[in-house]
matplotlib code that plots the C-alpha trace (Angstrom):
import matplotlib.pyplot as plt

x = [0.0, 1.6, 0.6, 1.5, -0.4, 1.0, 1.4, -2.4, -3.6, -0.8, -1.1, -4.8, -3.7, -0.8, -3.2, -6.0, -3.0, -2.2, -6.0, -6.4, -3.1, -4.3, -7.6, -6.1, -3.6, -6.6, -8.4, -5.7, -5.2, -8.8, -8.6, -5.8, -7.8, -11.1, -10.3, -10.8, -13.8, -15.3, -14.3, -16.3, -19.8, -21.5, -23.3, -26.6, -26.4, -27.0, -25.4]
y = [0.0, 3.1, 6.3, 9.7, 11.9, 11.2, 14.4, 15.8, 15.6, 17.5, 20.8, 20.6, 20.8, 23.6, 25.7, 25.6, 26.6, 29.4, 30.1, 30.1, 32.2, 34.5, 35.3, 35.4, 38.1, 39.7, 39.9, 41.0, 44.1, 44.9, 45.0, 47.6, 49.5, 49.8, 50.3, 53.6, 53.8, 51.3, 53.1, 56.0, 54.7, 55.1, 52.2, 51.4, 51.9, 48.9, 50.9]
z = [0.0, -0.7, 1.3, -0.3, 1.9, 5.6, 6.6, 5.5, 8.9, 10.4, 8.0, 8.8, 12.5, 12.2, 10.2, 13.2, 15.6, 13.9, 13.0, 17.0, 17.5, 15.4, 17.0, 20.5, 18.9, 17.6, 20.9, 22.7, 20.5, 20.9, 24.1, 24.4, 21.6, 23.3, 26.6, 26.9, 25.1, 27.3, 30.5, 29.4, 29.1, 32.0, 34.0, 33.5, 29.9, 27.2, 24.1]

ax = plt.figure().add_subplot(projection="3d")
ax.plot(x, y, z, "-o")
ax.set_aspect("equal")
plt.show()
């Protein structure tokens, strides 16, 4: 039997690390961005 595609599974899994790498990179920079913004609204208010 001859397997030509033993790796397939692997680069699947590297590309969902660095999909997830990605979005914690992401949130992180978010959360330095909007931090002030979110200070500023005042309690009680949904918007």
């Amino acid at each position: 039997m001859d397997r030509k595609n033993i790796n397939r599974g692997f680069k699947k899994l590297r590309v969902w690390q660095d999909a997830v790498s990605l979005y914690v990179l992401a949130c992180k920079i978010s959360v330095i961005i909007l931090r002030p913004y979110l200070l500023c609204i005042p309690p009680g208010r949904d918007s």
